[in-house]
VOTOR-206962 format. One line per field, with one value per atom (N, C-alpha, C): residue number from 0; chain; x, y, z. Coordinates in steps of 0.1 Angstrom, whole numbers, m for minus. Example, Ala and Ser with C-alpha at 12.3 -4.5 7.8 and 13.67 -1.06 7.14 Angstrom:
// VOTOR-206962
n	(0/0/0/1/1/1)
chain	(A/A/A/A/A/A)
east	(132/123/132/128/137/129)
north	(m57/m45/m33/m22/m11/0)
up	(78/78/78/71/71/79)
***
This chain:
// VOTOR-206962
n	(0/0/0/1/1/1/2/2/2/3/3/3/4/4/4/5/5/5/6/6/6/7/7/7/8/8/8/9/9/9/10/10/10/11/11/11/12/12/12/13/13/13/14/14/14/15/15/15/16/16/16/17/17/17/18/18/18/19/19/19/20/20/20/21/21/21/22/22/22/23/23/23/24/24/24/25/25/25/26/26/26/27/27/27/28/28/28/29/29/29/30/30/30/31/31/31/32/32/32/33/33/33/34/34/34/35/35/35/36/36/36/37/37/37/38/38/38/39/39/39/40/40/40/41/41/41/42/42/42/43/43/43/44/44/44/45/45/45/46/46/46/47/47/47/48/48/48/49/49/49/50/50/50/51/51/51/52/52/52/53/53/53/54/54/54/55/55/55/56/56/56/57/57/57/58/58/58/59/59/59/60/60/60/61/61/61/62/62/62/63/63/63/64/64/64/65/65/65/66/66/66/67/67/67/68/68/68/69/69/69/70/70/70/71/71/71/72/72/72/73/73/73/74/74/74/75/75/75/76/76/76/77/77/77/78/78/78/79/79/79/80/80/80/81/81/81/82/82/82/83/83/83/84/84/84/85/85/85/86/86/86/87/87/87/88/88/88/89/89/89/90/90/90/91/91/91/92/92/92/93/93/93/94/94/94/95/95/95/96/96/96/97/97/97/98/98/98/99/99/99/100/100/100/101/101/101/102/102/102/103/103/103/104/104/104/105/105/105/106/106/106/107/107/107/108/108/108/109/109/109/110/110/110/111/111/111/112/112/112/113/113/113/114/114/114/115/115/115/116/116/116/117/117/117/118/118/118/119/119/119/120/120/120/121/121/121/122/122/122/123/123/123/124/124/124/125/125/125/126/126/126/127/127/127/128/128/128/129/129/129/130/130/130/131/131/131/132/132/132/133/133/133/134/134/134/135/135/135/136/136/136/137/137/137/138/138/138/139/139/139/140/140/140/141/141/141/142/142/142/143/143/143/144/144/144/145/145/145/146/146/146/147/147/147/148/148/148/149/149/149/150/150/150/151/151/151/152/152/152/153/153/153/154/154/154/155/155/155/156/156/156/157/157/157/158/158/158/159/159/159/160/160/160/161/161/161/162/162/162/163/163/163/164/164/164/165/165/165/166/166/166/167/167/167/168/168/168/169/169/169/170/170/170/171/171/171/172/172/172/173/173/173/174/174/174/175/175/175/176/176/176/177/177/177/178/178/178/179/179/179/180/180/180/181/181/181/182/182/182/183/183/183/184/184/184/185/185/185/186/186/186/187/187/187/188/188/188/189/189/189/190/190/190/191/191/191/192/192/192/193/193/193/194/194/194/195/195/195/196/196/196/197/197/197/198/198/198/199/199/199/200/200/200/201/201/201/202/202/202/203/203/203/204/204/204/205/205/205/206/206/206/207/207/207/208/208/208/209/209/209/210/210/210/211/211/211/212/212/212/213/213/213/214/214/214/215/215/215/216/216/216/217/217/217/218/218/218/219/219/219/220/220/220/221/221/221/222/222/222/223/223/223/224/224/224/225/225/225/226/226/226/227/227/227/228/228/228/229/229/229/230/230/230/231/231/231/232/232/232/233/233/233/234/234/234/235/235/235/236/236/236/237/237/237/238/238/238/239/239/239/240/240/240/241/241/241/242/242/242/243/243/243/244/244/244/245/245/245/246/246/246/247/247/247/248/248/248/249/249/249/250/250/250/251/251/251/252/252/252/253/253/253/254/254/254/255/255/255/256/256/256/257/257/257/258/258/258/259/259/259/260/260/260/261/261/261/262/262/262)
chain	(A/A/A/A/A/A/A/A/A/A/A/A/A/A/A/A/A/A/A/A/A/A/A/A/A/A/A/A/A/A/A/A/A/A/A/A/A/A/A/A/A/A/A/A/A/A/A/A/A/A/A/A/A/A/A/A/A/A/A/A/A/A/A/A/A/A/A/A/A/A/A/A/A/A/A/A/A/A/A/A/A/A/A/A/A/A/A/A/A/A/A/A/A/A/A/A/A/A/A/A/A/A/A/A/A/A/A/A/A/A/A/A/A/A/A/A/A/A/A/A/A/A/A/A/A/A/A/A/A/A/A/A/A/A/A/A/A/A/A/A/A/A/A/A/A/A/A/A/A/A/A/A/A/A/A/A/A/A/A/A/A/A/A/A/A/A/A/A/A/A/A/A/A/A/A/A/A/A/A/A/A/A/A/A/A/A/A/A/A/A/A/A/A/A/A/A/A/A/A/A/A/A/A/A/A/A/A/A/A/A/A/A/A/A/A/A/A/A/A/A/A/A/A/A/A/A/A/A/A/A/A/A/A/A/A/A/A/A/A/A/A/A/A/A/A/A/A/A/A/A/A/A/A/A/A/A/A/A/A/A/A/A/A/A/A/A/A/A/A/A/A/A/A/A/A/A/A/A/A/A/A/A/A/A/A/A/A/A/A/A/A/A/A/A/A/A/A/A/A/A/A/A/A/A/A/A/A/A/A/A/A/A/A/A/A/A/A/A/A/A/A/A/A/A/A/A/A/A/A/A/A/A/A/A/A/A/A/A/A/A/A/A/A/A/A/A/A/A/A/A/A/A/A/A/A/A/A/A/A/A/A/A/A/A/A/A/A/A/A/A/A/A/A/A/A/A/A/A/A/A/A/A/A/A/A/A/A/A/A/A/A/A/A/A/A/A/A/A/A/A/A/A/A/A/A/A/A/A/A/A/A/A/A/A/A/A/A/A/A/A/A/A/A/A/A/A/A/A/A/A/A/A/A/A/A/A/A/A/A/A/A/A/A/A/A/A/A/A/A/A/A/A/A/A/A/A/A/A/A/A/A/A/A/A/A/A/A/A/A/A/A/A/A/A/A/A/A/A/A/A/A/A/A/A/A/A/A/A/A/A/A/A/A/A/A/A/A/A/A/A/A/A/A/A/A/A/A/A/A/A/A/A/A/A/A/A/A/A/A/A/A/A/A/A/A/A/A/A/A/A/A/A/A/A/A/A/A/A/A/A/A/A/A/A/A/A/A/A/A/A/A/A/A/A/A/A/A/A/A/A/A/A/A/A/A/A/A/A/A/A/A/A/A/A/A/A/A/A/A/A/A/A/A/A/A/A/A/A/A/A/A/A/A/A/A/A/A/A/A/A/A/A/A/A/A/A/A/A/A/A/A/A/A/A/A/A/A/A/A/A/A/A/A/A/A/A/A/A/A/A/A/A/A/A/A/A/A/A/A/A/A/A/A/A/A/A/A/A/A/A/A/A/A/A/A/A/A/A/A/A/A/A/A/A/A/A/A/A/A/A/A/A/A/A/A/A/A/A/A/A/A/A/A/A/A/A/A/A/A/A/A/A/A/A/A/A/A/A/A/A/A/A/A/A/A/A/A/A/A/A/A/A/A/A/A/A/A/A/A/A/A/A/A/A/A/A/A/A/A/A/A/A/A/A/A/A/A/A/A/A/A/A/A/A/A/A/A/A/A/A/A/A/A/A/A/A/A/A/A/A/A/A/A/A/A/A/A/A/A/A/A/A/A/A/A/A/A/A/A/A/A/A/A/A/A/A/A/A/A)
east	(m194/m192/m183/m188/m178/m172/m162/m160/m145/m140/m124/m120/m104/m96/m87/m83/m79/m65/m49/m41/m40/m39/m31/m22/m12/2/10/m3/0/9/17/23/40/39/49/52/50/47/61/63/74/83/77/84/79/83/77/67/55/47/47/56/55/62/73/75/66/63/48/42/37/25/32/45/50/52/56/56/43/31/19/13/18/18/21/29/37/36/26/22/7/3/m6/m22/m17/m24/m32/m44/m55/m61/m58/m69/m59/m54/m42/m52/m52/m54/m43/m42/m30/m32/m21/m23/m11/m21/m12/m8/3/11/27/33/48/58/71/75/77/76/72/59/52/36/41/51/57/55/56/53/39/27/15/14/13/8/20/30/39/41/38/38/25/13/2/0/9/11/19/33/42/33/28/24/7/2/m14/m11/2/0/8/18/21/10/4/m10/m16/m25/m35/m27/m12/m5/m5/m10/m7/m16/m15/m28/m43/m37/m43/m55/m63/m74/m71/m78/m71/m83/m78/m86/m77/m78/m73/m75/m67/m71/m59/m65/m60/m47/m44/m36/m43/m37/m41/m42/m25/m23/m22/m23/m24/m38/m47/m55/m71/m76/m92/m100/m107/m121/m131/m129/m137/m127/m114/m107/m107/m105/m111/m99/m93/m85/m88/m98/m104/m91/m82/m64/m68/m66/m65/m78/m90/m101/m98/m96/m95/m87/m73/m66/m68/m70/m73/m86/m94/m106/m98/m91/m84/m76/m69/m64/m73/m80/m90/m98/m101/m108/m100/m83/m71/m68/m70/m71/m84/m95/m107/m102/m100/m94/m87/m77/m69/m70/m81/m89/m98/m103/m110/m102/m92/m77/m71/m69/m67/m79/m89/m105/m104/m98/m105/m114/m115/m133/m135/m130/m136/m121/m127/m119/m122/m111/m115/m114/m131/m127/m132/m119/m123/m132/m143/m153/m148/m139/m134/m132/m127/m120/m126/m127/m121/m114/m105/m91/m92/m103/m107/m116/m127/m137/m142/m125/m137/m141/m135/m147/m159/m171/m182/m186/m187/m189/m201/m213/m222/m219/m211/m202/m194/m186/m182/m188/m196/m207/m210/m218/m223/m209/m202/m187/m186/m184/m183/m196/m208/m218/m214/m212/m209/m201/m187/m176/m175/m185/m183/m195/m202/m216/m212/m201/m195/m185/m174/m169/m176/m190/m196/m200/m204/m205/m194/m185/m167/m171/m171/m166/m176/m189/m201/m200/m190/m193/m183/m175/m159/m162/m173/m175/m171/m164/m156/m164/m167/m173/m167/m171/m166/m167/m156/m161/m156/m165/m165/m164/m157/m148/m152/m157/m154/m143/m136/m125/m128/m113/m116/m121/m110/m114/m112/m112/m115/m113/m126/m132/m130/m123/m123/m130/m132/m144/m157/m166/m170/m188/m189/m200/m201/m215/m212/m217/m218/m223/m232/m245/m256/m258/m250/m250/m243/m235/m221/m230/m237/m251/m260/m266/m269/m263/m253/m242/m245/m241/m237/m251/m261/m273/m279/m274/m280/m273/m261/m251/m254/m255/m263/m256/m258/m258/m238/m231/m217/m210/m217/m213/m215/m207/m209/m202/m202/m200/m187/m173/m160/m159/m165/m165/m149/m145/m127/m132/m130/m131/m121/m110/m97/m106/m111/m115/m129/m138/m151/m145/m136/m134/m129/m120/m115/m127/m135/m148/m160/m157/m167/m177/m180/m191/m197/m203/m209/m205/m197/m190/m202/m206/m214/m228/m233/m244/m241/m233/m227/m226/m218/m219/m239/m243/m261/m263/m260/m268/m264/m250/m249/m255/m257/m270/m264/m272/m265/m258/m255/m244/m229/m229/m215/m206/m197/m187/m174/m168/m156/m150/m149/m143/m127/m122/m105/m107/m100/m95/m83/m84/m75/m76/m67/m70/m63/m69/m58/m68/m64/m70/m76/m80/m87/m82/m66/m65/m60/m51/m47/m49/m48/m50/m38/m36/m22/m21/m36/m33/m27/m27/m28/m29/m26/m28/m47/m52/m67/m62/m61/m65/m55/m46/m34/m41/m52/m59/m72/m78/m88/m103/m106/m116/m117/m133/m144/m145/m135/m138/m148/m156/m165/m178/m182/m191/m192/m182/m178/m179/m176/m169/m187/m193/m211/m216/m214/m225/m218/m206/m203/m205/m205/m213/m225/m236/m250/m247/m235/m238/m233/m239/m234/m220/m214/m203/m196/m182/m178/m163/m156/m139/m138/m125/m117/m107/m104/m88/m84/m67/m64/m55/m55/m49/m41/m26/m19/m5/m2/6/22/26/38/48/57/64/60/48/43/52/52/60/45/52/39/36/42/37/23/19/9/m7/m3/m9/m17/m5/m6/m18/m12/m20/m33/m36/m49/m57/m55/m62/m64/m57/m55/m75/m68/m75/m93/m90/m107/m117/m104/m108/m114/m109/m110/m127/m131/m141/m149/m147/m167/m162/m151/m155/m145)
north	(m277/m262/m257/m247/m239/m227/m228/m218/m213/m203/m200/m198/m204/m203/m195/m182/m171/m173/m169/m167/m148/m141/m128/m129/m119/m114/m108/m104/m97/m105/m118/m122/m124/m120/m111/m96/m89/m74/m70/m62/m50/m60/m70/m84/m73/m75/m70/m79/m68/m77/m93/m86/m99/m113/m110/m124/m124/m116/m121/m133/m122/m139/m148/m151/m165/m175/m167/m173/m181/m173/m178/m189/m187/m196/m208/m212/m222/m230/m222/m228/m233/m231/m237/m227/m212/m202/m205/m205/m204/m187/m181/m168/m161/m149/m140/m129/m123/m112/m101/m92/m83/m68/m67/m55/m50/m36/m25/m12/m22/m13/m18/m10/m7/m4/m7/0/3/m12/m19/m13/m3/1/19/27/36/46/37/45/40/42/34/34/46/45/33/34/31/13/7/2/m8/2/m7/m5/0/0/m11/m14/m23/m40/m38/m50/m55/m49/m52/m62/m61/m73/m83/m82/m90/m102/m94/m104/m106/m104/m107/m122/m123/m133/m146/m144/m154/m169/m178/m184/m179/m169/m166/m159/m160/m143/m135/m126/m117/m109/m103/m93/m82/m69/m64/m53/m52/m50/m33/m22/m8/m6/2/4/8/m3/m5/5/5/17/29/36/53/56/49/52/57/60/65/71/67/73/84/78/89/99/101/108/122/127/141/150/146/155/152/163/163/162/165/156/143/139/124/118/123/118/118/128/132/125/123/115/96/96/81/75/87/81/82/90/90/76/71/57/47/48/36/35/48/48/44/49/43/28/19/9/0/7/4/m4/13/15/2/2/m7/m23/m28/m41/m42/m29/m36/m37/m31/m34/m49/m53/m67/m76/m70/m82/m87/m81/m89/m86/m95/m98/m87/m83/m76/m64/m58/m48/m44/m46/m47/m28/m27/m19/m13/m5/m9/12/10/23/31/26/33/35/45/41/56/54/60/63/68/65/73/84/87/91/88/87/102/111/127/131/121/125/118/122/119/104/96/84/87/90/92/100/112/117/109/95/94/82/77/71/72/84/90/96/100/101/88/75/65/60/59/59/66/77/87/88/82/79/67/54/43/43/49/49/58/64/74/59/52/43/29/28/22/24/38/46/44/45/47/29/18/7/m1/2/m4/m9/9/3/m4/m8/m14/m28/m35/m50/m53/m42/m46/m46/m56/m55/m53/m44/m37/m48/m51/m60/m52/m49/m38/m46/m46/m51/m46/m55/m48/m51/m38/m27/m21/m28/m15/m25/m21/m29/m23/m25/m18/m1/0/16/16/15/22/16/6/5/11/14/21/18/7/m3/m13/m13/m28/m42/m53/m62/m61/m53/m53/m39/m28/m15/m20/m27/m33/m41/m48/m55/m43/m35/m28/m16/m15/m4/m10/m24/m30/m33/m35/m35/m23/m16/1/5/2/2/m8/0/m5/m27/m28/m39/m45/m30/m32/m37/m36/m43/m51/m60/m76/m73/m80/m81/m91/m85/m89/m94/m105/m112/m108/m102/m108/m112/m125/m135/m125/m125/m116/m106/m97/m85/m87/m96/m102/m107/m116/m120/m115/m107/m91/m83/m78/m73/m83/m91/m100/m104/m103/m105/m122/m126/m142/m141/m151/m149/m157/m171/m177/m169/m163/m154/m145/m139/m125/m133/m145/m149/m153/m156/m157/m145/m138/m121/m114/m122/m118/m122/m132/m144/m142/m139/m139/m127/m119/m114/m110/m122/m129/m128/m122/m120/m126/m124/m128/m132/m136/m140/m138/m132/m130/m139/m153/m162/m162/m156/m160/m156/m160/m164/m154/m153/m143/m149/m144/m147/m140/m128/m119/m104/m109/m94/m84/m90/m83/m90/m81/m84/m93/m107/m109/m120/m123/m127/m138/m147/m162/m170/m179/m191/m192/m202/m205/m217/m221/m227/m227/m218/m212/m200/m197/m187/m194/m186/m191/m192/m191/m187/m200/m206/m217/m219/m226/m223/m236/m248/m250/m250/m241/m231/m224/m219/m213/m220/m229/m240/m243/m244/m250/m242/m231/m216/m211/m214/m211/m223/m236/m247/m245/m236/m233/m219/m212/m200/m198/m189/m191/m193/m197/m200/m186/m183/m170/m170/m165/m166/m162/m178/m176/m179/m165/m157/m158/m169/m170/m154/m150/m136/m139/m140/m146/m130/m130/m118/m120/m107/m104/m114/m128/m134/m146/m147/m164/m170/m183/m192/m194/m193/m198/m213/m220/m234/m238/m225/m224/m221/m213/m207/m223/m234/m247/m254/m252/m261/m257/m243/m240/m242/m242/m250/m261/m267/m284/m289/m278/m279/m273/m264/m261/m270/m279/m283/m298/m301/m311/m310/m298/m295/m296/m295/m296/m281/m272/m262/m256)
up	(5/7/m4/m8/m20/m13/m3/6/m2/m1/m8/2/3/16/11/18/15/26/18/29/29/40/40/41/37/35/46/53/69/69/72/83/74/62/54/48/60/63/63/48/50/34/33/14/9/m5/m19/m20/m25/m30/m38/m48/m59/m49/m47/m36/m24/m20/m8/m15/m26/m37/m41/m44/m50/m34/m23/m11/m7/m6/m8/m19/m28/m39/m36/m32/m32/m20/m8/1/m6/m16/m17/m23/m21/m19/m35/m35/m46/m44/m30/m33/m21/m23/m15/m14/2/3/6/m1/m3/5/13/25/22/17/13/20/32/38/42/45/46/36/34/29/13/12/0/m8/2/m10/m10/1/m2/m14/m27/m39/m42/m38/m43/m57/m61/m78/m84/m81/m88/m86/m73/m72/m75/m79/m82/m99/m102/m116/m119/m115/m117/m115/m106/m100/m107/m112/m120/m133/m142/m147/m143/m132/m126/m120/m109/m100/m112/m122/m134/m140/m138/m145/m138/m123/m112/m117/m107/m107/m97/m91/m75/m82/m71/m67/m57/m61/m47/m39/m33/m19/m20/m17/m15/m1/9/21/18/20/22/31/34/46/57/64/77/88/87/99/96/108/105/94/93/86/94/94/103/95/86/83/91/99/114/121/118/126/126/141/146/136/128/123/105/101/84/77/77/66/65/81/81/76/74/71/54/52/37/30/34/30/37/44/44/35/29/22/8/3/m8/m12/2/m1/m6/4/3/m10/m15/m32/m44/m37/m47/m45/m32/m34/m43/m37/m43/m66/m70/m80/m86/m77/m78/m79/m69/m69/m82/m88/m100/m108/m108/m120/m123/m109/m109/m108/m109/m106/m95/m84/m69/m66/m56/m55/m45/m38/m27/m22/m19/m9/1/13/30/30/37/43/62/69/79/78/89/89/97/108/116/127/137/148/156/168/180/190/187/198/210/212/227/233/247/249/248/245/248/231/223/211/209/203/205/193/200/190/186/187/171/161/165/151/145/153/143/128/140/134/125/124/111/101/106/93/86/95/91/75/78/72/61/58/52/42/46/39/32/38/33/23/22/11/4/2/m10/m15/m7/m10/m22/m14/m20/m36/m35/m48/m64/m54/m62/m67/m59/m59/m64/m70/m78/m88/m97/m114/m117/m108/m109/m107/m99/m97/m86/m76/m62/m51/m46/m32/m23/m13/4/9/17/25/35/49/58/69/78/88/101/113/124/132/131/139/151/158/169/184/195/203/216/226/240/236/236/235/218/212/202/189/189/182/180/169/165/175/172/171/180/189/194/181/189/175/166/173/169/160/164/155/146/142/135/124/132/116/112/117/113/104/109/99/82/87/72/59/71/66/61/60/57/49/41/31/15/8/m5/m7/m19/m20/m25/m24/m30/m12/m2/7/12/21/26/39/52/59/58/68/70/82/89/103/108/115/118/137/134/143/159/158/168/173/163/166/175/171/178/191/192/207/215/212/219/226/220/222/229/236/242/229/218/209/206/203/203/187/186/169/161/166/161/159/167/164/154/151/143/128/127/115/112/118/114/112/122/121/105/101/83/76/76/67/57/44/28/25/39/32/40/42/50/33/34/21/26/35/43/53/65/74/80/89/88/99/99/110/122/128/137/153/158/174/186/199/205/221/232/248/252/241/249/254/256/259/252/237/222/213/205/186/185/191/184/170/166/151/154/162/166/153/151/142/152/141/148/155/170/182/187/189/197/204/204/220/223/227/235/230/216/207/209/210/211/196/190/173/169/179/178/171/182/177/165/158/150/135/137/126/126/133/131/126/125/124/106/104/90/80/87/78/75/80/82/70/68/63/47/43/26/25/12/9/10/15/17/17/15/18/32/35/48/47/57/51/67/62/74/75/84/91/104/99/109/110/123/123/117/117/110/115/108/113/117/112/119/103/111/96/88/77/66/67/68/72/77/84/93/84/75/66/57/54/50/63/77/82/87/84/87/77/62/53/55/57/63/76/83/94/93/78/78/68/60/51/59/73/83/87/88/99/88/75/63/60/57/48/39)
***
């Protein structure tokens, strides 16, 4: 398998970038995905100025993942739409500056049943095939993420392959394993249902009843199954996604442990 084991930074949320990456580094990190939130990204321009020949100097590759929170492509308030699509085009920007391979993006959210989910549906479509547009001549691939879990997700599994399937060829599908098993979804089927265009994977673990970004087999995810169905699937980055505060150690032994199973 030619798979890239990706660590995120999530779980060094609020470091300076540049020591996020030497921390990573030194655990072993070959490919960093970089999430550009808190307080440390405050000055964006400024900080993705300071930092572009910094990362270009590393040994690493990168991802670059937007700001997370407070962000909604689909939100019932056009500011927040308008400005959250502005980020996401500045990170876009930003990933072909340093040559990452991809940039996460998530399509969007609904945070209550009395707005109408096929509007936002279609906003989502909308904004992400303008995204796409921005992120073509640059070499950056979307990698488009399903988000969003009791109610608020956008999509069930099967609209969620089809979303991604309807979006030109600058996108790939972002499996986040958490977010699938939260949502009852069959992960092993979802990684087939990508077929060749599985770009990404976020790994980690939770019981079902929150996002808590588990190390992988610290909840209750059948990783099994999982581990069969990505040996079967193109070569793709897996990016362990562990939450704010997990020891990096962990980051070491989940490479350890994927490199165990054949990938």
């Amino acid at each position: 398998m030619n798979n890239i084991i990706s660590y995120s930074d999530l779980l060094l949320l609020g470091g300076k970038p540049e020591q996020n990456a030497e921390t990573l580094l030194r655990e072993g990190a070959a490919h960093i995905e970089l999430l550009l939130d808190g307080e440390a990204w405050d000055e964006m321009e400024a900080a993705m100025e300071r930092l572009a020949a910094h990362l270009r100097g590393t040994t690493a590759s990168f991802t670059v993942h937007p700001p997370a929170w407070d962000t909604n492509l689909t939100s019932e308030n056009r500011a927040i739409r308008e400005a959250s699509f502005a980020e996401y085009r500045k990170s876009i920007a930003f990933a072909g500056r340093i040559g990452a391979t991809h940039a996460v993006i998530h399509p969007g959210f609904r945070f209550s049943p009395a707005f109408d989910i096929r509007t936002a549906a279609l906003r989502a479509e909308e904004a992400v095939g303008r995204l796409c547009a921005a992120a073509a001549p640059l070499g950056v691939k979307l990698a488009v993420e399903n988000v969003g879990y009791r109610g608020s997700s956008l999509f069930t599994q099967d609209e969620y392959v089809r979303f991604v399937e309807r979006l030109d060829d600058s996108a790939v599908y972002l499996i986040d394993t958490g977010h699938a098993h939260l949502n009852g979804w069959d992960i092993p089927a979802l990684i087939r249902q990508a077929g060749r265009r599985l770009g990404c994977v976020h790994l980690h673990d939770n019981f079902g009843d929150a996002d808590a970004h588990l190390p992988v087999g610290e909840g209750s995810i059948d990783w099994g199954p999982v581990w069969d169905a990505l040996r079967d699937a193109p070569a793709c980055q897996l990016i362990l996604e562990y939450a704010p505060g997990t020891d990096v150690s962990k980051l070491r032994a989940g490479r350890d442990l994927l490199r165990s199973v054949g990938l």
